[in-house]
C-alpha positions in Angstrom: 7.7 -26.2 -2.7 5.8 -23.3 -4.5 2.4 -25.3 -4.7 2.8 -26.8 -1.0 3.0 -22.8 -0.4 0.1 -22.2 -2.8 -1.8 -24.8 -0.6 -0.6 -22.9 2.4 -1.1 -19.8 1.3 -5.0 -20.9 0.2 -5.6 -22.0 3.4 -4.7 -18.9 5.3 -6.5 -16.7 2.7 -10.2 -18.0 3.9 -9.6 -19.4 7.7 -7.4 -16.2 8.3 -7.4 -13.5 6.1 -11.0 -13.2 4.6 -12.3 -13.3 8.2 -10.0 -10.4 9.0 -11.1 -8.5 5.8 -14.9 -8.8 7.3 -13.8 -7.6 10.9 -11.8 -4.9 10.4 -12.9 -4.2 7.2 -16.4 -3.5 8.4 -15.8 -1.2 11.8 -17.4 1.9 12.2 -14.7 4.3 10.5 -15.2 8.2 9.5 -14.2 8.8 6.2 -12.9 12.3 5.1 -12.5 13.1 1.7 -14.3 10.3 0.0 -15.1 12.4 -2.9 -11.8 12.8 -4.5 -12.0 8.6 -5.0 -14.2 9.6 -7.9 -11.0 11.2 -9.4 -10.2 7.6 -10.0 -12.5 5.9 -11.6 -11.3 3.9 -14.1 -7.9 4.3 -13.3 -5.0 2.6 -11.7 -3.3 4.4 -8.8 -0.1 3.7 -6.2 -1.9 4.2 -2.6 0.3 5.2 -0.2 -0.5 5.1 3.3 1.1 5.3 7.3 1.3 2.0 9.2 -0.4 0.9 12.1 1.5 -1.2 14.7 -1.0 -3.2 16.2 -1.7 -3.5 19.9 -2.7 -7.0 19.5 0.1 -9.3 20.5 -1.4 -12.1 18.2 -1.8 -10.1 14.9 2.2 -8.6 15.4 2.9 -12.0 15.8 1.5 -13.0 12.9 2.6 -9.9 11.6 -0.8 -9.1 10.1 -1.9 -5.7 10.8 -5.6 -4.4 10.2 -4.6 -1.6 8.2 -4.4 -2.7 5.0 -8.1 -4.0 5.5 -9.3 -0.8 6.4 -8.2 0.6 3.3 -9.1 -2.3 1.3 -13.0 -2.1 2.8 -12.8 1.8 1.6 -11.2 1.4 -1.9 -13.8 -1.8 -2.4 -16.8 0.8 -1.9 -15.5 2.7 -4.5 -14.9 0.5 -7.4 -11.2 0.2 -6.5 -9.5 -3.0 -6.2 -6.3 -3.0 -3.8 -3.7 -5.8 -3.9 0.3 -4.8 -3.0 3.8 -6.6 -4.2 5.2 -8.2 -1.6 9.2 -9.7 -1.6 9.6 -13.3 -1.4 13.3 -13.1 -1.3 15.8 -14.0 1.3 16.7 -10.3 1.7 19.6 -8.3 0.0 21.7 -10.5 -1.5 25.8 -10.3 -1.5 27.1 -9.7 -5.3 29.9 -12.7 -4.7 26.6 -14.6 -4.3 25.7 -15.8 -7.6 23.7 -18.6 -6.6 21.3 -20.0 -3.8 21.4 -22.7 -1.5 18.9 -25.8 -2.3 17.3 -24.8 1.2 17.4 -20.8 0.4 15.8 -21.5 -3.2 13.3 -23.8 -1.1 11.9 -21.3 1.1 11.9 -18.9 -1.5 9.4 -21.1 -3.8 7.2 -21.4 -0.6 6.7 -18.0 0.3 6.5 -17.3 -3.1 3.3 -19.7 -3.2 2.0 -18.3 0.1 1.8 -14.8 -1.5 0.3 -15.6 -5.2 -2.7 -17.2 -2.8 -3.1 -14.8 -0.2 -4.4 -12.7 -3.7 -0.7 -10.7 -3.9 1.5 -9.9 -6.1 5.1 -12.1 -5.5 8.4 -10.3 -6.0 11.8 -10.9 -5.7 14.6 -7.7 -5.2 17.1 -9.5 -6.2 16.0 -10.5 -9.5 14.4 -9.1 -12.6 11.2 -11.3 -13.1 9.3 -10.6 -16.9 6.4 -12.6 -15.8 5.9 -10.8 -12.4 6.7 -7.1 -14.1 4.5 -8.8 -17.0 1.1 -9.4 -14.4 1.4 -6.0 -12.6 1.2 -4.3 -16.2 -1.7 -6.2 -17.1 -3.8 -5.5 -13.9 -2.8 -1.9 -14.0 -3.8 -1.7 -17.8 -7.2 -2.8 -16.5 -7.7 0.3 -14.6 -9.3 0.7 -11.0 -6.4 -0.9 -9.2 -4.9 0.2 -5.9 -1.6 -0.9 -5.3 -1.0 -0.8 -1.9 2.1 0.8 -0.4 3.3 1.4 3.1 6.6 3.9 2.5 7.8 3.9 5.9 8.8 1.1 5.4 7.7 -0.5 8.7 5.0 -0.2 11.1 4.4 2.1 14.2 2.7 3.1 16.9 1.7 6.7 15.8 2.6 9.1 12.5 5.5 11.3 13.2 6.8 14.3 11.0 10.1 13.1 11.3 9.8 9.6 9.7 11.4 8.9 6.5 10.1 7.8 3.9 11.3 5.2 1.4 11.5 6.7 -2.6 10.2 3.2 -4.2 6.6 4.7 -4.9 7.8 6.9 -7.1 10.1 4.3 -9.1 6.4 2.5 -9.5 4.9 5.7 -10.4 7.7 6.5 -13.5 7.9 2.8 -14.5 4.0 2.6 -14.6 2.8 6.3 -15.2 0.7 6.0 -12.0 -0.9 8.7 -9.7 0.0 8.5 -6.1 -3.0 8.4 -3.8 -2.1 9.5 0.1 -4.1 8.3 2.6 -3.9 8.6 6.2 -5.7 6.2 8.8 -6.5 6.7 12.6 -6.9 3.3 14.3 -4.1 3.3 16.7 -6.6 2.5 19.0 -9.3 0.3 18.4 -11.2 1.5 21.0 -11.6 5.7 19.9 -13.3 6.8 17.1 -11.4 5.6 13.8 -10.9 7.5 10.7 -9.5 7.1 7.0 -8.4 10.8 5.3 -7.8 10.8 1.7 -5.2 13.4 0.2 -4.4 14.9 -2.7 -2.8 12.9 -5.2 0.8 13.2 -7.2 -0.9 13.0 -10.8 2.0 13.0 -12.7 5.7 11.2 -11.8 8.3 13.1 -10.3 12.0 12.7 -8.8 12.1 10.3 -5.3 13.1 13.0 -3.4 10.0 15.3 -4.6 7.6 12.5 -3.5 9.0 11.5 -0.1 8.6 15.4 1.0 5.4 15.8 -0.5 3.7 12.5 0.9 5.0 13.3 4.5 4.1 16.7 4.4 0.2 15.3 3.3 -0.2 12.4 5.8 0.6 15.1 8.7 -1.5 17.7 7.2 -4.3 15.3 6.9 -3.1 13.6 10.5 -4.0 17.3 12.1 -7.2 18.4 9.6 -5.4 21.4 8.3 -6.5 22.7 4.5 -4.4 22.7 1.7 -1.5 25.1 1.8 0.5 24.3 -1.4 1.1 27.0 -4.0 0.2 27.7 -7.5 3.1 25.2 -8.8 1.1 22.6 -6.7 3.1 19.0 -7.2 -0.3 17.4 -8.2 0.1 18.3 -11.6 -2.6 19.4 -14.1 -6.3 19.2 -13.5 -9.2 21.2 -14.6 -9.9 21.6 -10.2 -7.7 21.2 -7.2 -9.8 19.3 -4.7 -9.3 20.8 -1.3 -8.9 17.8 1.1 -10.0 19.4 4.3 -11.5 17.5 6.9 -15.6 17.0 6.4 
């Protein structure tokens, strides 16, 4: 089953996905804080971003939003290559439930083949998996790697101050020693000028709860073009020069 998904999963890449990357990664977008990309070069980073619900009935169908190739087409022009984990898994799984069943470990194997083609990295919650933890090491280690990260978790129609944010960037960040990157995106309609913001980053790992606040508090400030307002103790950690990520 894996390679009938890896057959799968190389078919949707180029008659779906690479088509996609070309449309949406090439619209007309205003880009705000470009500079502080050049911060990166060379390195590895977790880049975390909101998530667009899309209006299009067939792409939340297909549950494929343009989002992630918006940020792609911006990293790309900067020397950055972005993939993301994504679970292959049947969900949470019950402790009593040592073992799955033939179909379960089926599907499993398949999606897991769909991923590895569609140029992702396959992962499994339930399960530790060396050779998985094993390949994200040695792409990181490489340097200029984005790995891509939506923390809410789930799409939406709009960025909200109240949405919660899920803690597992900064379990990525300790494991890895990775920067977080925030970046904010206005395409919630396709049809009004579009915009990608880049924020400060969270150079050095911290507690969940530390980079939850600070990564909602950055997507809204960059949402409404306001300047940086953090103090002295700033959670970016130690750099020679704060970049100020207002809007230009």
């Amino acid at each position: 089953m894996y390679y009938l998904g890896r057959t799968i999963g190389f078919v949707f890449m180029w008659c779906l996905i690479k088509p996609m990357r070309l449309i949406y990664g090439n619209k007309k977008c205003t880009y705000e804080n470009e500079h502080i990309l050049k911060e990166f070069k060379g390195k590895s980073a977790i880049i975390v971003s909101n998530h667009i619900k899309p209006r299009n009935k067939f792409l939340r169908l297909i549950s494929m939003p343009y989002d992630a190739f918006m940020i792609r087409h911006l990293l790309k022009k900067n020397g950055i290559y972005s993939t993301a984990m994504t679970s292959y898994d049947s969900g949470k799984r019950n402790k009593s439930a040592n073992k799955l069943r033939p179909g379960q470990v089926r599907k499993e194997q398949l999606i897991k083949g769909i991923v590895k083609s569609m140029d992702l990295i396959p992962l499994n919650r339930n399960e530790s998996d060396p050779a998985t933890i094993k390949e994200i090491k040695k792409r990181i280690d490489l340097g200029n790697l984005g790995l891509g990260i939506f923390p809410e978790g789930t799409w939406f129609r709009g960025f909200r101050k109240s949405r919660r944010m899920h803690g597992g960037m900064a379990v990525l960040s300790k494991r890895y020693n990775l920067p977080i990157l925030p970046v904010y995106i206005e395409a919630y309609n396709l049809n009004q000028p579009l915009r990608i913001a880049v924020g400060n980053p969270i150079w050095e790992p911290m507690e969940a709860s530390q980079v939850t606040e600070y990564i909602s508090k950055e997507l809204l400030r960059l949402k409404e073009r306001r300047p940086v307002d953090v103090g002295p103790n700033q959670l970016q950690g130690p750099t020679e020069s704060v970049t100020a990520a207002t809007a230009v």
